[in-house]
Every structure is written in structure tokens, then in C-alpha cells.
N, C-alpha and C positions, 0 to 999 in steps of 0.2 A: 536347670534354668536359673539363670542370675536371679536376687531377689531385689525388689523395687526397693528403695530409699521413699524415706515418707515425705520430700522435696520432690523426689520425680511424679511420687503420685499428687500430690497436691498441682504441680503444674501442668499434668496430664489432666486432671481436671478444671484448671483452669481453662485450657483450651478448647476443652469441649465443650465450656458455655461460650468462649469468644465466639467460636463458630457456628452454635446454636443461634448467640443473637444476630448474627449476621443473616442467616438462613430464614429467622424469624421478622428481620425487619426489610426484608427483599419479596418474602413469601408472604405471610402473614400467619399467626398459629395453625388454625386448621389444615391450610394446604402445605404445610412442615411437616412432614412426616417423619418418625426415627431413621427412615431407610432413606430421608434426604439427607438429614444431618450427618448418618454413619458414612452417605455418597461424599460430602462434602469434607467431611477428614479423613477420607482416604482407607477406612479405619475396619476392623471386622466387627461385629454385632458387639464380640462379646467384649472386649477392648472397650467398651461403652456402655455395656448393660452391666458390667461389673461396678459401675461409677454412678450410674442411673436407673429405676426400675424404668422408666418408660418418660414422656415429654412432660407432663406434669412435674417430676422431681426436678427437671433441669429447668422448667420457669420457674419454681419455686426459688430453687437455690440463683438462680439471677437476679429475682427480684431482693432474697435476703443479702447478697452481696453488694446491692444498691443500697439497701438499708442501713446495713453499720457501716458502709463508707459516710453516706448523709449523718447520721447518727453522732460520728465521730466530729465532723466536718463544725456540725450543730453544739455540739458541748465545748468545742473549744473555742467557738466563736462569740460563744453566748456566754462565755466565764470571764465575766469581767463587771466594773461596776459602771460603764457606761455602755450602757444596752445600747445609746444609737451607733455610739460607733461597732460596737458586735454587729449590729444587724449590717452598717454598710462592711464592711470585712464578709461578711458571711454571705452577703449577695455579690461581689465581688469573686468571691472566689466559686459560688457557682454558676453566674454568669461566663468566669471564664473557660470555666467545663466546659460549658454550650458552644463553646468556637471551636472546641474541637471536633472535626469530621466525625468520628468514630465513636463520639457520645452522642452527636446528636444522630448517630444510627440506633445508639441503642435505647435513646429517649424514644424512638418513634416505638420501640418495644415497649415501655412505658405505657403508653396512649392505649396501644393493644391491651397491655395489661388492665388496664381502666374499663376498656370497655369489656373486657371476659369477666370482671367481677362481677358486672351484674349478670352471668348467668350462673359461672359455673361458683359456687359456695368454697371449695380450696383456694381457687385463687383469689375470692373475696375475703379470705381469712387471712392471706399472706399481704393483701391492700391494707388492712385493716393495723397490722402490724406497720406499715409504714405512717400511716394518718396518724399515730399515737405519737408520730416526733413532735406533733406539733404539741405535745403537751411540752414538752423541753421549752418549748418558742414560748405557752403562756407561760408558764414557770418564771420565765425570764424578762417578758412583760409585766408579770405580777410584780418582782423585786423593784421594775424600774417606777412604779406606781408608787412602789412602799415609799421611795428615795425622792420622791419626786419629780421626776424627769417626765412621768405622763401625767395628763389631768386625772383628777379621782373620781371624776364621774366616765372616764374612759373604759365601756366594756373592752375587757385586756382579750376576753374568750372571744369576742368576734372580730376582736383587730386583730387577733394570730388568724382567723379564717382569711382576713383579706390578703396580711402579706403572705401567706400559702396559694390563695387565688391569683395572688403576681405575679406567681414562678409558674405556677400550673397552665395560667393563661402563656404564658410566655412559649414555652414548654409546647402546646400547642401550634400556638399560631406559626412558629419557629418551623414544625414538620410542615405546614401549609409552605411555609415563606421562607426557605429554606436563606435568603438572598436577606431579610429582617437586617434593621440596622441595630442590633444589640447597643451598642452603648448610648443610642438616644434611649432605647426605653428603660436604658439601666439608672439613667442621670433624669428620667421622671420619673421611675418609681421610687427615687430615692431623694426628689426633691419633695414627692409625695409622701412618705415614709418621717423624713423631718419637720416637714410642717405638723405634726400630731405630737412631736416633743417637743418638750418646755425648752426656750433657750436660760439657761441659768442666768440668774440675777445678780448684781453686785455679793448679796451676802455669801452666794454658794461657789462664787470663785475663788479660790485658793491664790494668794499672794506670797511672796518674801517678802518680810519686814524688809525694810531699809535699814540701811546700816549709817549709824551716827556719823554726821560730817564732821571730819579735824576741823580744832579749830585753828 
């Protein structure tokens, strides 16, 4: 028997969470069974139990594959010394995620996820890894404090609660309303979002000298 390339298998597992979450947000977890998932790629048990002990590992690894994409998305959007414009870039780019069909299938997996944390304790542990981006967000809140760009009596730890409550709401309402006009409530959470920063003042604008006139 040929031996697998460590490309084939990584894509071989990529496939099996595509179609996991597909199965998961048409189904919903409990009524997903392994023997829907194996029905739906075609595939033999073992073709998949070789990649997976059972459906908990395959939420797992979907939810951690949401993670350091955000994760990634979060550090380079927030590496900069003007946090407002980070935050609108970073809303921006995952606003534009949410128009596509195929995220917001697997947001609706998301939602699922939300509500199985509060039973099951694994997958509350795998939430729990996601809710820590937000420390990246006050992180970066804090520096814009340091700099001035927020007021200093601004709790930075509960203004990252709210703009996480944007997305999360959004996120929501979005599987309800599937039809949502995303960029009105892109261009008010982010008209919302700037009014809480300072607009700089004469002294903290940056100019070029003038250059002497011939005489």
C-alpha cells in the first residue's frame, strides 16, 4: 500500500471537519452521529477513526481551527500604534468573513458551540481557550490608554467585553436573519466604536516643517 504524504493527510483531515461542520450545522451536535458524518464522506469508519477517536475530537479541533485563524487575524490587526484604526481593519476583515455563505454555516456551529459549553465541561474548556483572545483586545486597549487615544478613566477590561459583544451579537442575530444588512451595522458599530476615542489634538498631529521660501 502507497504510503500517505503528510499533505495528503493534513487535507484528508481537513475534509473531515469541512464536512463535519456541515453535517453539524444542518443537524445539530446531538443528532450528528459518527455514522452521519462517515455517511456523508462517502468514507469507511476507519478512514476516520484513524484521524478522530469519536465526535468530541472533531468539535474540538474545529473549534481550535477557529481559534488561531482569529488569533492570527487579532495579532496583526492589533500591531500597530493606532488601535482605532486596528480595531476598524479587524472588524472589517471579519465582517467580511460573515458574507460568506460557508462561514456563516459554520458560525451557526459556533452558536451550537456556545450553548454545549454550558453542559458539557470539554467543550467549555475549548470556549474558554477562545474567550482568552480577548485578552490580546485589552492588551491593546491598554497600550492605546497608555498613548492616549482612550480616556483614563476608560475600563479598557469592559470595553473589550463590549466590542466582543458586537461580533458575538452580530454572530447571532446573523443565523436568526440570515438576510441582516451587515454593513449598516458594520458603519454603527464602528461609528460606535470611535466615538470612545480621543480625536487627536493640534499638539499630537504630526506635520512637515515647511520649507523656506526663495527669496
Amino acid at each position: 500500500m502507497p504510503k500517505i504524504s503528510e499533505e495528503q493527510k493534513q487535507s484528508r483531515r481537513l475534509e473531515i471537519l469541512d464536512v463535519a461542520t456541515r453535517c453539524f450545522a444542518r443537524q445539530g451536535f446531538h443528532r450528528t452521529t459518527m455514522n452521519v458524518i462517515i455517511g456523508e464522506l462517502q468514507s469507511s469508519p476507519g478512514a476516520v477513526y484513524c484521524y478522530f477517536r469519536g465526535k468530541d475530537d472533531i468539535i474540538a479541533a474545529i473549534a481550535e481551527k477557529r481559534h488561531n485563524r482569529e488569533s492570527a487575524l487579532l495579532t496583526a490587526s492589533l500591531a500597530t500604534e493606532n488601535i482605532s484604526k486596528g480595531l476598524e481593519h479587524l472588524a472589517r476583515k471579519f465582517f467580511a468573513m460573515l458574507q460568506d455563505p460557508e462561514e456563516m454555516e459554520r458560525r451557526k456551529v459556533t452558536i451550537q458551540l456556545w450553548a454545549e459549553s454550558l453542559r458539557n465541561k470539554r467543550i467549555r474548556k475549548i470556549i474558554e481557550r477562545g474567550i482568552q483572545q480577548r485578552g490580546l483586545l485589552t492588551d491593546a486597549l491598554r497600550r492605546a490608554q497608555g498613548s492616549n487615544q482612550l480616556p483614563r478613566d476608560l475600563d479598557v477590561d469592559a470595553f473589550s467585553r463590549v466590542l466582543l459583544g458586537l461580533l458575538q451579537g452580530f454572530i447571532l442575530q446573523q443565523a436568526w436573519e440570515p438576510d441582516l444588512d451587515l454593513e449598516a451595522y458594520l458603519a454603527t458599530a464602528m461609528h460606535l466604536i470611535k466615538s470612545v476615542f480621543k480625536t487627536p489634538g493640534p499638539e499630537s498631529i504630526r506635520t512637515t516643517p515647511r520649507r523656506a521660501q526663495p527669496r
